[in-house]
FIVEXDO-291621 format. One record per atom (N, C-alpha, C): residue in three letters; atom name; x, y, z. Coordinates in Angstrom, 3 decimals. Last residue first. Example, Ala and Ser with C-alpha at 12.3 -4.5 7.8 and 13.67 -1.06 7.14 Angstrom:
<residuo: ser	atomo: N	xx: 12.850	yy: -2.250	zz: 7.080>
<residuo: ser	atomo: CA	xx: 13.670	yy: -1.060	zz: 7.140>
<residuo: ser	atomo: C	xx: 12.900	yy: 0.030	zz: 7.870>
<residuo: ala	atomo: N	xx: 13.190	yy: -5.690	zz: 7.800>
<residuo: ala	atomo: CA	xx: 12.300	yy: -4.500	zz: 7.800>
<residuo: ala	atomo: C	xx: 13.200	yy: -3.300	zz: 7.800>
# end
This chain:
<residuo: unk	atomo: N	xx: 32.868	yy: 138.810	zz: 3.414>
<residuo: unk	atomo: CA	xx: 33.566	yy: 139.796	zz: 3.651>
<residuo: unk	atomo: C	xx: 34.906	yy: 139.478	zz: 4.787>
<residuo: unk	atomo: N	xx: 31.729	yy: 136.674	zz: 1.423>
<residuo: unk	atomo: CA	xx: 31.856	yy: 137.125	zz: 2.535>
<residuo: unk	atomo: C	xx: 32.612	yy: 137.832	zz: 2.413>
<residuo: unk	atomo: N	xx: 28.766	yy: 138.059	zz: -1.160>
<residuo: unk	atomo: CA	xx: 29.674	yy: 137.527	zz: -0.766>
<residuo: unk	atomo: C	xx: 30.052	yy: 137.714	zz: 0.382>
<residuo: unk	atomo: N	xx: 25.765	yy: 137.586	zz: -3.074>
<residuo: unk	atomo: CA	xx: 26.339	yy: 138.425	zz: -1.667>
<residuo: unk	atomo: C	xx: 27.368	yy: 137.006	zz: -1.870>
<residuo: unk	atomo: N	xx: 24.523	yy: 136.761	zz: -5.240>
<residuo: unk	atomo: CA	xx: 25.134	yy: 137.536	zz: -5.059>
<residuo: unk	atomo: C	xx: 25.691	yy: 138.284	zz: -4.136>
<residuo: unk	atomo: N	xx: 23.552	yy: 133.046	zz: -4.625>
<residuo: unk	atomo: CA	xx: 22.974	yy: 134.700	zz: -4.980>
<residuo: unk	atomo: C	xx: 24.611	yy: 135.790	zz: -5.117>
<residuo: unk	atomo: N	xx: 24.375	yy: 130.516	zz: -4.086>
<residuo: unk	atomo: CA	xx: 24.548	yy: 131.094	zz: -6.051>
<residuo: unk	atomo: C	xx: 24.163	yy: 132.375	zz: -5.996>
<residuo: unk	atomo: N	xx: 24.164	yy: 130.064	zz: -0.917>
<residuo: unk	atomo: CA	xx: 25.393	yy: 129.760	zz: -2.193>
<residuo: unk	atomo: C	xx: 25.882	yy: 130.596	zz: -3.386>
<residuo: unk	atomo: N	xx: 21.616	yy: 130.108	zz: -1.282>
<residuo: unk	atomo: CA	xx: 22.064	yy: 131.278	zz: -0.655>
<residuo: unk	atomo: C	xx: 23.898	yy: 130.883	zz: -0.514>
<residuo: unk	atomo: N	xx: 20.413	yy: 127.958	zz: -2.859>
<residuo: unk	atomo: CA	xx: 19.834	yy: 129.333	zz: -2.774>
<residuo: unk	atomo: C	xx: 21.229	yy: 130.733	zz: -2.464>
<residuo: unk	atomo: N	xx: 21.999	yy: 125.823	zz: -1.452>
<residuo: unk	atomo: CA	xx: 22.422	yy: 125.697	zz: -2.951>
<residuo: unk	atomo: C	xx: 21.548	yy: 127.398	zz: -3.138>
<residuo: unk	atomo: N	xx: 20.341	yy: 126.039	zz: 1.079>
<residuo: unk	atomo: CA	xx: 21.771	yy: 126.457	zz: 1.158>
<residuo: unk	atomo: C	xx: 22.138	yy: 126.722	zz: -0.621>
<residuo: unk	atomo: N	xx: 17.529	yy: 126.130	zz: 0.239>
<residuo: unk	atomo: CA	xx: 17.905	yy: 126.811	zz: 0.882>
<residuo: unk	atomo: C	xx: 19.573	yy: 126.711	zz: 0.818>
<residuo: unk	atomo: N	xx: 17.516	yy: 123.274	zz: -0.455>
<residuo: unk	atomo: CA	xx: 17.612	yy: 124.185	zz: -1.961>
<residuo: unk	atomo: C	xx: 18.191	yy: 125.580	zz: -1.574>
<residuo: unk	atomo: N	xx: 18.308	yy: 121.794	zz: 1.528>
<residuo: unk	atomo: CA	xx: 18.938	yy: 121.741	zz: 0.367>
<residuo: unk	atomo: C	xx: 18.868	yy: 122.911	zz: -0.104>
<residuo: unk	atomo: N	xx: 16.043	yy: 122.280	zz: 3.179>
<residuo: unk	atomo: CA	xx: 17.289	yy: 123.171	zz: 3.184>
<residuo: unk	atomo: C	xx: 18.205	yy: 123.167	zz: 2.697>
<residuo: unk	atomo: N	xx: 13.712	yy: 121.032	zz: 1.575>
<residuo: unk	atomo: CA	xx: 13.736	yy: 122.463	zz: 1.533>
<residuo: unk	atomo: C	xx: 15.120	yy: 123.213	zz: 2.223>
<residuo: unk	atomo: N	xx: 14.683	yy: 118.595	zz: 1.877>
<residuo: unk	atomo: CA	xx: 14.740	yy: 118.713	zz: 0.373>
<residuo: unk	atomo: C	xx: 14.710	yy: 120.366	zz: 0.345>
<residuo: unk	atomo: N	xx: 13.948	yy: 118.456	zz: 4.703>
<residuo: unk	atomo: CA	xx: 15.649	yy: 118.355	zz: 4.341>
<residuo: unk	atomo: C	xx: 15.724	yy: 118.895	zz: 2.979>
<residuo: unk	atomo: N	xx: 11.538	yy: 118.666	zz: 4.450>
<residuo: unk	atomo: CA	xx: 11.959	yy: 119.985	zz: 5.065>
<residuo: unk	atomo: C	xx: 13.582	yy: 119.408	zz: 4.828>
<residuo: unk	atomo: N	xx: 10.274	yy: 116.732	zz: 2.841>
<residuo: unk	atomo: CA	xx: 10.452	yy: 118.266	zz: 2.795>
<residuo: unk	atomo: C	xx: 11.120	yy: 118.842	zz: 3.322>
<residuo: unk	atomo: N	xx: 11.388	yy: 114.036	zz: 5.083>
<residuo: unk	atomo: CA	xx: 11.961	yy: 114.399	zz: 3.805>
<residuo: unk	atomo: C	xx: 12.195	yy: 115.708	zz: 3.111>
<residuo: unk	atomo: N	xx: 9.787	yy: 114.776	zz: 7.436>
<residuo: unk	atomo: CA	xx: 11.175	yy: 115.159	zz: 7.014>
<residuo: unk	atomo: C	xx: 12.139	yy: 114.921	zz: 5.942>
<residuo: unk	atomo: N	xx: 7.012	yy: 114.430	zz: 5.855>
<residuo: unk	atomo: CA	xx: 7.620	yy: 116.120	zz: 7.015>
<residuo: unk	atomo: C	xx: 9.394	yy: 116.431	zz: 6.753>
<residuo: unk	atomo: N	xx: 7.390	yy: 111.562	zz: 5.028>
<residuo: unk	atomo: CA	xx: 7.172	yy: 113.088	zz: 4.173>
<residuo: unk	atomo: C	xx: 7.512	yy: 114.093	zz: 5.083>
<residuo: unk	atomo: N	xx: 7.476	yy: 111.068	zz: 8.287>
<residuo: unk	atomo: CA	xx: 8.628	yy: 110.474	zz: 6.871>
<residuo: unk	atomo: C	xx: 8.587	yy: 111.681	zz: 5.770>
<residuo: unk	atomo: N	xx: 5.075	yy: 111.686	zz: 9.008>
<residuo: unk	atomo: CA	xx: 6.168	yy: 112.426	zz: 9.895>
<residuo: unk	atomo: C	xx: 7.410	yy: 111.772	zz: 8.631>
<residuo: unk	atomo: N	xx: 3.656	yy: 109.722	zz: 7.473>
<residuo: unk	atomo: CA	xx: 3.642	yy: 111.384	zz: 7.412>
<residuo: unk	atomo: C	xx: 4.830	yy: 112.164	zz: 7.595>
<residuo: unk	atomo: N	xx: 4.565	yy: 107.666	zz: 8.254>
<residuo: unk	atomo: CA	xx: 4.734	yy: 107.737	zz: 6.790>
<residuo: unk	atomo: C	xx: 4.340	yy: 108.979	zz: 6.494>
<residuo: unk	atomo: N	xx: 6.170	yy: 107.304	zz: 11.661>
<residuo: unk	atomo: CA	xx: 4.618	yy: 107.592	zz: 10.781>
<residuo: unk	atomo: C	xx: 5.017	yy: 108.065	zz: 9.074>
<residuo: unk	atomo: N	xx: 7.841	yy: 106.156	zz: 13.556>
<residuo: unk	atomo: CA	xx: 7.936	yy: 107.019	zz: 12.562>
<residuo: unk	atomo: C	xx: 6.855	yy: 106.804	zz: 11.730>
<residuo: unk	atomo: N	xx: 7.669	yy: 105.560	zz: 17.030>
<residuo: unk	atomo: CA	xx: 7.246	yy: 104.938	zz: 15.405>
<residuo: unk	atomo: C	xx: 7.046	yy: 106.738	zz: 14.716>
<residuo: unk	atomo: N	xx: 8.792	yy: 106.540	zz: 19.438>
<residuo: unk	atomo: CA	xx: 9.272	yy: 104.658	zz: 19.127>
<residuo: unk	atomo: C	xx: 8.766	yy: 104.404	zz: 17.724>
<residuo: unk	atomo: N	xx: 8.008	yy: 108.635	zz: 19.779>
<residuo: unk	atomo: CA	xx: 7.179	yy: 107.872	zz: 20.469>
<residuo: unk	atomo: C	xx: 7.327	yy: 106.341	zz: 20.025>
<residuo: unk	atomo: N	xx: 10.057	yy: 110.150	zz: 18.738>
<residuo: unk	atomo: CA	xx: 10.082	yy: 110.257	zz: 20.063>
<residuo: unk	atomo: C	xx: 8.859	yy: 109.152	zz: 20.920>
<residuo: unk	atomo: N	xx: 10.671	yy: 110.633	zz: 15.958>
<residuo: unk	atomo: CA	xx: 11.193	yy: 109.574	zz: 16.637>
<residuo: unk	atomo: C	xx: 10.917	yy: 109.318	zz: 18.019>
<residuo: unk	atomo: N	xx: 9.694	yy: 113.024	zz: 15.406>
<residuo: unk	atomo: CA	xx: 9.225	yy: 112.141	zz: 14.977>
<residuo: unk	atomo: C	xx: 9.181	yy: 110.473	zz: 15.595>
<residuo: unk	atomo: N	xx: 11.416	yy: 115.093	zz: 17.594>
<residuo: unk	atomo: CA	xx: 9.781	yy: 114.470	zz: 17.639>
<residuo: unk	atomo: C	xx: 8.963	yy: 113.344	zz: 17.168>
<residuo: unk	atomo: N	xx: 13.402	yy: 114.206	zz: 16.141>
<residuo: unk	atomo: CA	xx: 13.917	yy: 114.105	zz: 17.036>
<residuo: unk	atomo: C	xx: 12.538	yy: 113.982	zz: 17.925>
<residuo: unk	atomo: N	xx: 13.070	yy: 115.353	zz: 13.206>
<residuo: unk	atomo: CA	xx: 13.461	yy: 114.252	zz: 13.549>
<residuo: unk	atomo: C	xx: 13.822	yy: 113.545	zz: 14.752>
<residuo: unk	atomo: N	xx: 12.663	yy: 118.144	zz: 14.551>
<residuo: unk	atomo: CA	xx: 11.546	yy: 117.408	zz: 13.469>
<residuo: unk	atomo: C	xx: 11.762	yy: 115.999	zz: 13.706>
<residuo: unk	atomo: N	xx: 15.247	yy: 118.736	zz: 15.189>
<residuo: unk	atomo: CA	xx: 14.002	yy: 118.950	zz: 16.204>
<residuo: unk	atomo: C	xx: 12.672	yy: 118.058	zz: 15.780>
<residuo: unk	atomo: N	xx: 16.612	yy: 119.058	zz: 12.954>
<residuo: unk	atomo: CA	xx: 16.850	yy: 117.952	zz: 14.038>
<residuo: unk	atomo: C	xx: 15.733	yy: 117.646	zz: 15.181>
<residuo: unk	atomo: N	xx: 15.286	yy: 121.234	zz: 11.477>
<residuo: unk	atomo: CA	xx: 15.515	yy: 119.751	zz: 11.053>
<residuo: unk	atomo: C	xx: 15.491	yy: 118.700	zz: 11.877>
<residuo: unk	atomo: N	xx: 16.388	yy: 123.586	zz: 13.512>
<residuo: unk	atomo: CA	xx: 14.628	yy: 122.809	zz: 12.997>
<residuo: unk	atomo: C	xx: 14.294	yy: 121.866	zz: 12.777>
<residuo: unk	atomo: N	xx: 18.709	yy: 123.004	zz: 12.919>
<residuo: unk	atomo: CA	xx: 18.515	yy: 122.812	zz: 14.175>
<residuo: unk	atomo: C	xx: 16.811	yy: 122.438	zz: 14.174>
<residuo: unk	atomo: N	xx: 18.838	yy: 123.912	zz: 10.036>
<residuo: unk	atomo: CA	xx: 19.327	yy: 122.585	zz: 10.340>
<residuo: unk	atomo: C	xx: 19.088	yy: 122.045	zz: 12.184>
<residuo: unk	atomo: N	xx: 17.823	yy: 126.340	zz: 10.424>
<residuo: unk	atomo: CA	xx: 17.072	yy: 125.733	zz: 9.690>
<residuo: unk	atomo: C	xx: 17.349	yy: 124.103	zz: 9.929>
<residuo: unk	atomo: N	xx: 20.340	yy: 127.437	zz: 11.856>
<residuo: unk	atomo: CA	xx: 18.997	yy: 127.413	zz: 12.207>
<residuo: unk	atomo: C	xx: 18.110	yy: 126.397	zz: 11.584>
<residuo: unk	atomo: N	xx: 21.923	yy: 127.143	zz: 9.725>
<residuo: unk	atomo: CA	xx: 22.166	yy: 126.550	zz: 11.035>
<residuo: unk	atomo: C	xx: 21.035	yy: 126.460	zz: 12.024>
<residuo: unk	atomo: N	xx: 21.132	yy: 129.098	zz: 8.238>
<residuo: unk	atomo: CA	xx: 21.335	yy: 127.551	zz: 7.675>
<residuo: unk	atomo: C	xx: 21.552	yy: 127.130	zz: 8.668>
<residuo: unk	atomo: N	xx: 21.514	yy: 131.559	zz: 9.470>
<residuo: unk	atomo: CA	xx: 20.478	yy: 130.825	zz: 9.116>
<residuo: unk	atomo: C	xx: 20.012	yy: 129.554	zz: 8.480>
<residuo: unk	atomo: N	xx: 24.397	yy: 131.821	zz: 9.252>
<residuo: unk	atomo: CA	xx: 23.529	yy: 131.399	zz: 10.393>
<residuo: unk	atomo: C	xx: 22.082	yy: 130.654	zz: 10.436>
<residuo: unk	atomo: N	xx: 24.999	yy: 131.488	zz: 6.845>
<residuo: unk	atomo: CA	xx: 25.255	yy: 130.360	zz: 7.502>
<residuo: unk	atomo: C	xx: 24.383	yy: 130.591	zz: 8.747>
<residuo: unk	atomo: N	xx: 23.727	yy: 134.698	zz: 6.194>
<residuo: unk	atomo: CA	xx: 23.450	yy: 132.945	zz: 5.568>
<residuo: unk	atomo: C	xx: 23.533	yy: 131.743	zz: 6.095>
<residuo: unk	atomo: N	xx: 25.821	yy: 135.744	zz: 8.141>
<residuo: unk	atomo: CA	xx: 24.397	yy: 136.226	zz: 8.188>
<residuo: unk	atomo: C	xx: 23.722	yy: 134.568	zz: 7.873>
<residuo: unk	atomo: N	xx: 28.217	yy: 135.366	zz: 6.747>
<residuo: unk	atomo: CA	xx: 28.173	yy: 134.818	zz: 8.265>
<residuo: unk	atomo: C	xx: 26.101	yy: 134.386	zz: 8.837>
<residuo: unk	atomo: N	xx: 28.324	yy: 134.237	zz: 3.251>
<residuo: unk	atomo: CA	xx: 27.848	yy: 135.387	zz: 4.679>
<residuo: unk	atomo: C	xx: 28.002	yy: 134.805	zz: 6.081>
<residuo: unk	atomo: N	xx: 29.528	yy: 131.970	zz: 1.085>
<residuo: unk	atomo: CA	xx: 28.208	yy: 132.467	zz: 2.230>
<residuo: unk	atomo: C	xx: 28.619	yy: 133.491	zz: 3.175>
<residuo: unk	atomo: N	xx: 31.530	yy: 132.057	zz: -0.663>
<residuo: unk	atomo: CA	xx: 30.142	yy: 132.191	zz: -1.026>
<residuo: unk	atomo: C	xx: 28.645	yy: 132.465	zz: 0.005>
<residuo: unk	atomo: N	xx: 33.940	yy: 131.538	zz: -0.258>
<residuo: unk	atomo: CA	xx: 33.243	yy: 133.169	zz: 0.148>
<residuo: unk	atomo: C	xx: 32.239	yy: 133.437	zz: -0.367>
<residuo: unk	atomo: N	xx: 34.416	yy: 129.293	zz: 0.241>
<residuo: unk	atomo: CA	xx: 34.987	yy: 129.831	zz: -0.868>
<residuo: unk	atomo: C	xx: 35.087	yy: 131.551	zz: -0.820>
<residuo: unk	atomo: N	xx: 34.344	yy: 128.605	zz: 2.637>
<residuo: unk	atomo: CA	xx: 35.490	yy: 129.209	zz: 2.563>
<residuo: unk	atomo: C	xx: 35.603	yy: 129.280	zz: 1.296>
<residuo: unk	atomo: N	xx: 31.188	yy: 128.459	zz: 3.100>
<residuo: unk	atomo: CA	xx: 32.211	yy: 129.527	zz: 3.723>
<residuo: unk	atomo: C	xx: 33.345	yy: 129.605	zz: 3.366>
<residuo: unk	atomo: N	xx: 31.576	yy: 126.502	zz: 0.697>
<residuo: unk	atomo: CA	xx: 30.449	yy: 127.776	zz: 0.933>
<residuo: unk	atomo: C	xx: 30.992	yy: 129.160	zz: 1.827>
<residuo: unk	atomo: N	xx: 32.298	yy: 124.322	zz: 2.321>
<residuo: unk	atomo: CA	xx: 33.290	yy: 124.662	zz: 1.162>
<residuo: unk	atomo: C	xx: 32.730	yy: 126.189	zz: 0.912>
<residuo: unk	atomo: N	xx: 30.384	yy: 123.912	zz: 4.531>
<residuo: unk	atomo: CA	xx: 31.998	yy: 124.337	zz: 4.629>
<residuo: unk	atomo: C	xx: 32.203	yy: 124.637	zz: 3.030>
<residuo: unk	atomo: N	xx: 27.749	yy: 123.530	zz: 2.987>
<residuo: unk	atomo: CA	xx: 28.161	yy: 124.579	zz: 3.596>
<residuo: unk	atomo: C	xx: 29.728	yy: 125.180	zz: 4.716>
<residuo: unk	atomo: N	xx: 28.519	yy: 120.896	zz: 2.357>
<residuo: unk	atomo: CA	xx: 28.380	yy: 122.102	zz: 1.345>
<residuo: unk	atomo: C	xx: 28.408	yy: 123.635	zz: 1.595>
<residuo: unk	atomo: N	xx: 29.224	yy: 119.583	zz: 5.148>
<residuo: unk	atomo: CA	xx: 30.138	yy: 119.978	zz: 3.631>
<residuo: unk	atomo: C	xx: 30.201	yy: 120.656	zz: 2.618>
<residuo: unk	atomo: N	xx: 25.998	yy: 119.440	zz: 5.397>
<residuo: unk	atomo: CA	xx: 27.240	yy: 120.565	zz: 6.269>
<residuo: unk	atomo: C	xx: 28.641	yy: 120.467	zz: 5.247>
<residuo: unk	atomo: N	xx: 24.908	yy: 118.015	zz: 3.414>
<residuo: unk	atomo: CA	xx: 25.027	yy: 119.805	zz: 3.597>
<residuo: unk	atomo: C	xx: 25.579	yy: 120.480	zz: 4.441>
<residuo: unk	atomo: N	xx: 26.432	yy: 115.512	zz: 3.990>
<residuo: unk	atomo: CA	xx: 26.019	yy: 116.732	zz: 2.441>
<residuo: unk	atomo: C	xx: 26.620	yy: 117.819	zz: 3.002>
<residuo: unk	atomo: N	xx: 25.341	yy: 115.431	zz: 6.413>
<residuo: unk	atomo: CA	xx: 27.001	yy: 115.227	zz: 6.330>
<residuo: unk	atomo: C	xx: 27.221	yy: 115.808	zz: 5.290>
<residuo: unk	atomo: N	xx: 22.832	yy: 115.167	zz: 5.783>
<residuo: unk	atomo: CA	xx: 23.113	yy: 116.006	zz: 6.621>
<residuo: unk	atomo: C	xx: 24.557	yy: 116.508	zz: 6.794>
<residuo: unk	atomo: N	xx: 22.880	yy: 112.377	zz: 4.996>
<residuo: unk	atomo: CA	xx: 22.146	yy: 113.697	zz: 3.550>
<residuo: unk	atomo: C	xx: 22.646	yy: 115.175	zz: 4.873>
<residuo: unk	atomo: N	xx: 23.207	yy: 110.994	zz: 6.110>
<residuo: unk	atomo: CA	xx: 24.150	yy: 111.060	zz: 5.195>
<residuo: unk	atomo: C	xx: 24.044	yy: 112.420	zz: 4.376>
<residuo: unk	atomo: N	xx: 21.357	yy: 111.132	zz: 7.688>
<residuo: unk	atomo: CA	xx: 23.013	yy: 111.543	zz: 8.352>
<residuo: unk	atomo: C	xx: 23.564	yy: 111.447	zz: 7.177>
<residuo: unk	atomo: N	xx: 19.178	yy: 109.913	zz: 6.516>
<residuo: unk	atomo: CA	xx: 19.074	yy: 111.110	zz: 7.142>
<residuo: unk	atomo: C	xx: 20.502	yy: 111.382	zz: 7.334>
<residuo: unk	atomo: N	xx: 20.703	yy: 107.938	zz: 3.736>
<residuo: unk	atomo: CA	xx: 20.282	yy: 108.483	zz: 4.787>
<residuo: unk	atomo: C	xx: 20.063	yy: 109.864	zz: 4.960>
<residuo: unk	atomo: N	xx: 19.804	yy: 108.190	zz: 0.083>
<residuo: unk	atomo: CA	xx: 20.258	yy: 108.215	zz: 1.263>
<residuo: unk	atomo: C	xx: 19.687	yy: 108.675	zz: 2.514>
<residuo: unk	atomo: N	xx: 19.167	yy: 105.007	zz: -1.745>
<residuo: unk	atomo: CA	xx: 18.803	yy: 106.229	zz: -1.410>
<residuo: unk	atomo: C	xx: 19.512	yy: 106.616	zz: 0.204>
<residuo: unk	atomo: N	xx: 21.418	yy: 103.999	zz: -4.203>
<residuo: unk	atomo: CA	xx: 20.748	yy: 103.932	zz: -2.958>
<residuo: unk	atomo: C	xx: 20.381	yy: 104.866	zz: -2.109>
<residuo: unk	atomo: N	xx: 20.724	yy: 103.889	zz: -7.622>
<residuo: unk	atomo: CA	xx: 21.994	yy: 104.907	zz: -6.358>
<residuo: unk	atomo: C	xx: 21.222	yy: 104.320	zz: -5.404>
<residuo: unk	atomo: N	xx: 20.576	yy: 101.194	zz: -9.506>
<residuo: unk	atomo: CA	xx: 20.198	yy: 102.921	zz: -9.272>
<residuo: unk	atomo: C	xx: 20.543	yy: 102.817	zz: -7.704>
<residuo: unk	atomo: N	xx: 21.412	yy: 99.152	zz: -12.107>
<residuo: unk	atomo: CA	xx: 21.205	yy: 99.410	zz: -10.565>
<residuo: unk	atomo: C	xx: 20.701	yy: 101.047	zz: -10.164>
<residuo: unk	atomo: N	xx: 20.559	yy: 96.644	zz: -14.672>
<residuo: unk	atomo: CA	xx: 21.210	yy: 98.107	zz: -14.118>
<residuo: unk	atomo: C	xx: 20.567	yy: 98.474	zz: -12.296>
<residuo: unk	atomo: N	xx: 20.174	yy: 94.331	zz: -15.216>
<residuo: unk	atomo: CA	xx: 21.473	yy: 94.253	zz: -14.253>
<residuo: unk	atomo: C	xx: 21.708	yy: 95.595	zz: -13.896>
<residuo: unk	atomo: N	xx: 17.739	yy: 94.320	zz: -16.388>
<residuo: unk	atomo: CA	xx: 17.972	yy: 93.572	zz: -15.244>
<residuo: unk	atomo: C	xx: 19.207	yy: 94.066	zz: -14.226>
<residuo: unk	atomo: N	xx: 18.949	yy: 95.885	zz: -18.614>
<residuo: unk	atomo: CA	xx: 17.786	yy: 96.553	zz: -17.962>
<residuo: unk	atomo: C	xx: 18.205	yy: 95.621	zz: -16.566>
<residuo: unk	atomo: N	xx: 20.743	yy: 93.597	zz: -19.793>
<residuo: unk	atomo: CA	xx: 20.950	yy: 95.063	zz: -19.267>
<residuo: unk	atomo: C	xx: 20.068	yy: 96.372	zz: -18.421>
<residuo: unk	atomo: N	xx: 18.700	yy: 91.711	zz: -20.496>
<residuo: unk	atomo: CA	xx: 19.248	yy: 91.984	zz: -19.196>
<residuo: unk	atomo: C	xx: 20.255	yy: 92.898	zz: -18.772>
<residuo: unk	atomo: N	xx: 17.542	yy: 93.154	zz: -22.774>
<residuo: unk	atomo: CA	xx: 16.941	yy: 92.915	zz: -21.200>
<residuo: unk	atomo: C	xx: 18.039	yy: 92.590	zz: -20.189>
<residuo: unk	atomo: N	xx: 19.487	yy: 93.230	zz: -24.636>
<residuo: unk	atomo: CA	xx: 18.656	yy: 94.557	zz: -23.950>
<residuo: unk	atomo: C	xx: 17.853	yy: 94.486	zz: -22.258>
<residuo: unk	atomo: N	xx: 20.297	yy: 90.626	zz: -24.779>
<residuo: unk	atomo: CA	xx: 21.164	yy: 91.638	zz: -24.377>
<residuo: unk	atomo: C	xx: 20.318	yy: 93.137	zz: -24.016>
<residuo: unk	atomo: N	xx: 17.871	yy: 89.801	zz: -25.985>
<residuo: unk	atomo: CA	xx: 18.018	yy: 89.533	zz: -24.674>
<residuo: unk	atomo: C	xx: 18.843	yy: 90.345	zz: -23.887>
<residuo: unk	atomo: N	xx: 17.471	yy: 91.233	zz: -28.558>
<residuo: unk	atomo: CA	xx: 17.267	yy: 91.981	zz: -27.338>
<residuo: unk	atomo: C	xx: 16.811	yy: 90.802	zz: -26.284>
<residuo: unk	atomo: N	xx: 20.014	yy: 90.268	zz: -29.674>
<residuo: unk	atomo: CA	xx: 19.785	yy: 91.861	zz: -29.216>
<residuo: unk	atomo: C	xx: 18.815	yy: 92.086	zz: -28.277>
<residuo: unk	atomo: N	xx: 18.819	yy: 87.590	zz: -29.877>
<residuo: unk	atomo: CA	xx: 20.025	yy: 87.921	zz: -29.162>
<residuo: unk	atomo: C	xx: 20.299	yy: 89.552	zz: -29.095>
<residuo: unk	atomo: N	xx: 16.552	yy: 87.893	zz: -31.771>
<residuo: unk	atomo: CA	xx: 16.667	yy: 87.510	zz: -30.517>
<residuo: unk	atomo: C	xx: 17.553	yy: 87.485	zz: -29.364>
<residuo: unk	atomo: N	xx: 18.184	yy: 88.768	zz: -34.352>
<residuo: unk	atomo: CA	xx: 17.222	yy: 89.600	zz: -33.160>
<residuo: unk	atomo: C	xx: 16.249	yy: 89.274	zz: -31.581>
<residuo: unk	atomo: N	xx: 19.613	yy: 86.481	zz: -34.758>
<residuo: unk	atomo: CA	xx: 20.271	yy: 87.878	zz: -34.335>
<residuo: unk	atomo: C	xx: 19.280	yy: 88.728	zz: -33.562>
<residuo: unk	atomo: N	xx: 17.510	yy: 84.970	zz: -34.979>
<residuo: unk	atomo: CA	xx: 18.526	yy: 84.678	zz: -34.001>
<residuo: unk	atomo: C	xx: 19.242	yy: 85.745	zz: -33.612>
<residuo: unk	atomo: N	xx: 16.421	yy: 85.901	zz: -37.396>
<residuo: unk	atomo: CA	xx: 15.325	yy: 85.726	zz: -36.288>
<residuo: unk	atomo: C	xx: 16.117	yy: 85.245	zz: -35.390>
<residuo: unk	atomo: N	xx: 18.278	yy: 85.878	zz: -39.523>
<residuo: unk	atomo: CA	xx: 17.513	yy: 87.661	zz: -39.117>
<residuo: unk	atomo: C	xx: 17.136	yy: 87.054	zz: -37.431>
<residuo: unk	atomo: N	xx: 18.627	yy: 83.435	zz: -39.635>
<residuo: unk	atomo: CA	xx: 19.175	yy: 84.077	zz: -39.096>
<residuo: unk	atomo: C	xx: 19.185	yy: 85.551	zz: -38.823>
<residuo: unk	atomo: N	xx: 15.807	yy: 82.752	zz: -40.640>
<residuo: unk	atomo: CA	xx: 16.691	yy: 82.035	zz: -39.546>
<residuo: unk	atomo: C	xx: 17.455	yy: 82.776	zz: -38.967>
<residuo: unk	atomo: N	xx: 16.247	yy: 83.976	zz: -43.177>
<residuo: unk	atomo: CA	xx: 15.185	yy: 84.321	zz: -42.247>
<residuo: unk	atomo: C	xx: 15.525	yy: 83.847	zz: -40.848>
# end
C-alpha cells in the first residue's frame, strides 16, 4: 500500500510540474506580425499564387492597417479599444491574404 501511495505521488508531481514548466509562444508584435505577411505575400507572388490585382489590394488593406495604428498612437495612449481595432483588422488581413493565396486565380 506504501508503495502504490509513493509511486502515485511521484506521477503526479511529475505531472505538475510539467504543467509548471510548459511555456506557450509569446505573443507577437505589431511588426512582427506585419514582417509575416509581407513574407507571405512575397512567396505568394512568386509562387504565382497572387495576381498583381490581389497584391494590390493587400497593399491597400496593409496601408489601412498602418493608418489605424498610426491614429491609435497619435495621442500618446493606446486605448484597450483602439488595441481590439487593431488586433481585428491585422487578424482580418491575415485571413484576407491566406483568402486570396488558396482561390483559384493565378499570375500570369
Amino acid at each position: 500500500m506504501k508503495m502504490k501511495l509513493s509511486g502515485a505521488l511521484i506521477i503526479a508531481s511529475i505531472a505538475v510540474s510539467s504543467f509548471a514548466f510548459a511555456q506557450t509562444a509569446p505573443a507577437k508584435t505589431a511588426k512582427e506580425i506585419h514582417k509575416l505577411d509581407k513574407k507571405r505575400v512575397k512567396e505568394g507572388v512568386k509562387s504565382g499564387e497572387l495576381t498583381k490585382a490581389e497584391v494590390k489590394d493587400i497593399r491597400t488593406d496593409n496601408k489601412d492597417l498602418k493608418a489605424d495604428v498610426k491614429d491609435a498612437r497619435a495621442d500618446g495612449k493606446v486605448t484597450l479599444a483602439e488595441k481590439k481595432k487593431v488586433a481585428r483588422d491585422e487578424a482580418k488581413l491575415s485571413r484576407n491574404i491566406y483568402a486570396k493565396k488558396h482561390n483559384a486565380r493565378v499570375r500570369k
